[in-house]
C-alpha positions as CSV (number, residue, x, y, z in Angstrom):
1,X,-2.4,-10.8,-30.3
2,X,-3.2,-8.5,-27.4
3,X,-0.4,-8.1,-24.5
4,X,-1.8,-7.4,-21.0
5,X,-0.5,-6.4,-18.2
6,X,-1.1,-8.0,-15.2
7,X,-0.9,-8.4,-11.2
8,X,-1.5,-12.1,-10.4
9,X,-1.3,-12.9,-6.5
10,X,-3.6,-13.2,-3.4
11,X,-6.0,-10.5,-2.4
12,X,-4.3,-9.7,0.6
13,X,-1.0,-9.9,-1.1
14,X,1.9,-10.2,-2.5
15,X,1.5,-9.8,-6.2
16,X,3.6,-10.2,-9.4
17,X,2.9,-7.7,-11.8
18,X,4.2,-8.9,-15.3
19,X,3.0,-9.0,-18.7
20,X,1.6,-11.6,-20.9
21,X,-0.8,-12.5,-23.9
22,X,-2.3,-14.9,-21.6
23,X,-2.7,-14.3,-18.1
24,X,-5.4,-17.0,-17.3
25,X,-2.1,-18.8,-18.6
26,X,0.0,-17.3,-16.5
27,X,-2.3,-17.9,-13.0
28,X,-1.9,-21.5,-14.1
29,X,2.0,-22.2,-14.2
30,X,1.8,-20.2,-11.0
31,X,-0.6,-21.9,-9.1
32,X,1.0,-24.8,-9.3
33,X,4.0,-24.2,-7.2
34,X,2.4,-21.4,-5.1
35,X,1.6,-22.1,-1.5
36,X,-1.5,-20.0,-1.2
37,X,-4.8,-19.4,-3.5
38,X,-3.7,-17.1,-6.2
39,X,-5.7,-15.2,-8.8
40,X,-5.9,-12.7,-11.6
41,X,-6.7,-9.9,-10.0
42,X,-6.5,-7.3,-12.7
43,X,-5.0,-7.5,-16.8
44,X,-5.2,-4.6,-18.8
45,X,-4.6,-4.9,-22.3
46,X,-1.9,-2.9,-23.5
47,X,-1.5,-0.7,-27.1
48,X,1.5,-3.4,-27.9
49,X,4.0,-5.6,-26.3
50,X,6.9,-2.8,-26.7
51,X,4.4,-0.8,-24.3
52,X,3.5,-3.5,-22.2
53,X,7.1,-3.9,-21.2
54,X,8.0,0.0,-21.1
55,X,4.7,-0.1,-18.4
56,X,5.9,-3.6,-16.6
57,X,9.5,-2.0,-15.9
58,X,7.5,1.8,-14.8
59,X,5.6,-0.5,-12.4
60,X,8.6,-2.5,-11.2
61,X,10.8,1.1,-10.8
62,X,7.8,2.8,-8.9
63,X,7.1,-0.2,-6.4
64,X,10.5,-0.8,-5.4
65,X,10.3,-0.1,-1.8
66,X,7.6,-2.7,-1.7
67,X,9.8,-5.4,-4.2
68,X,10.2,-8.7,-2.7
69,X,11.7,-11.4,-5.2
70,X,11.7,-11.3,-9.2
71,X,8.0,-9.8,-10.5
72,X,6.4,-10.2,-6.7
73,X,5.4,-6.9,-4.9
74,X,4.5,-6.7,-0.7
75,X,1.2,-5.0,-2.1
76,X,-2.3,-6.0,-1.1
77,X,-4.5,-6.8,-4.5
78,X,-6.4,-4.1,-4.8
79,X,-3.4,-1.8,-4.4
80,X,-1.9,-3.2,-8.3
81,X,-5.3,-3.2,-9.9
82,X,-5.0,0.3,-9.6
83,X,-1.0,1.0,-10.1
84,X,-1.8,-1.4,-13.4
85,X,-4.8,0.6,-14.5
86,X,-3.6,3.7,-14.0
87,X,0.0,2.8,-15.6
88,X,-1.7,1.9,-18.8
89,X,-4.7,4.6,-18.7
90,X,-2.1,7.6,-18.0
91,X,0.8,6.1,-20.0
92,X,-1.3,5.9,-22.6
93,X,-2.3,9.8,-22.4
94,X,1.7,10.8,-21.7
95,X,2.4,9.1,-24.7
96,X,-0.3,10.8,-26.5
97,X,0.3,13.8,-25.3
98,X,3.9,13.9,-26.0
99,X,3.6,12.9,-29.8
100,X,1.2,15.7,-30.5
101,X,3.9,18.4,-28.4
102,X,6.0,16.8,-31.2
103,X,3.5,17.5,-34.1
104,X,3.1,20.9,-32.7
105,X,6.8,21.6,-32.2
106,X,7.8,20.3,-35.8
107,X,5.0,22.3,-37.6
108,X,5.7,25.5,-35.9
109,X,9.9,24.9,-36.8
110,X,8.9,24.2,-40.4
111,X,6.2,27.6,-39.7
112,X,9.5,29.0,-38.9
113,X,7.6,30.0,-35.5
114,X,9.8,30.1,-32.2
């Protein structure tokens, strides 16, 4: 089952930014007890839920400033589609990056390169 992570919340903000296999899901239990029109406004799928919550908590850390209660953010919508697309996209690439450094590094210790 895919893991995606989302930002759920009004255009014009705020916006939760969480993770889940099923964000349509998700907009439901919201909508219910939210006072204003909420939607999906951007769900990335993610390479596995380990990763999806490593990328959630990034998100959480870097939007801090702008926290306001639990998940929700003081950010307008299309402000988290791009910190979630870009979290995922780049995460992905730091992670792929670093594991071939790693590769490199081990073969040039067993190379008995410096």
């Amino acid at each position: 089952m895919t893991t995606y992570l989302y930002a759920i919340g009004n255009p014009s903000g705020p916006v939760k930014i969480g993770i889940s296999d099923n964000p349509q899901g998700r907009l439901a239990q919201f909508q219910t007890s939210c006072p204003f029109p909420i939607r999906v406004l951007h769900a990335e799928p993610c390479e596995s839920r380990e990763i999806a919550y490593s990328d959630e908590s990034f998100l959480h850390r870097h939007l801090k400033e702008r926290h306001l209660y639990g998940e929700w953010f003081d950010i307008p919508g299309h402000h988290a589609r791009e910190h979630v697309e870009c979290t995922v996209h780049f995460g992905a690439h730091f992670r792929e990056r670093a594991e071939h450094e790693a590769i490199v590094e081990n073969y040039m210790k067993a190379l008995g390169v410096k």
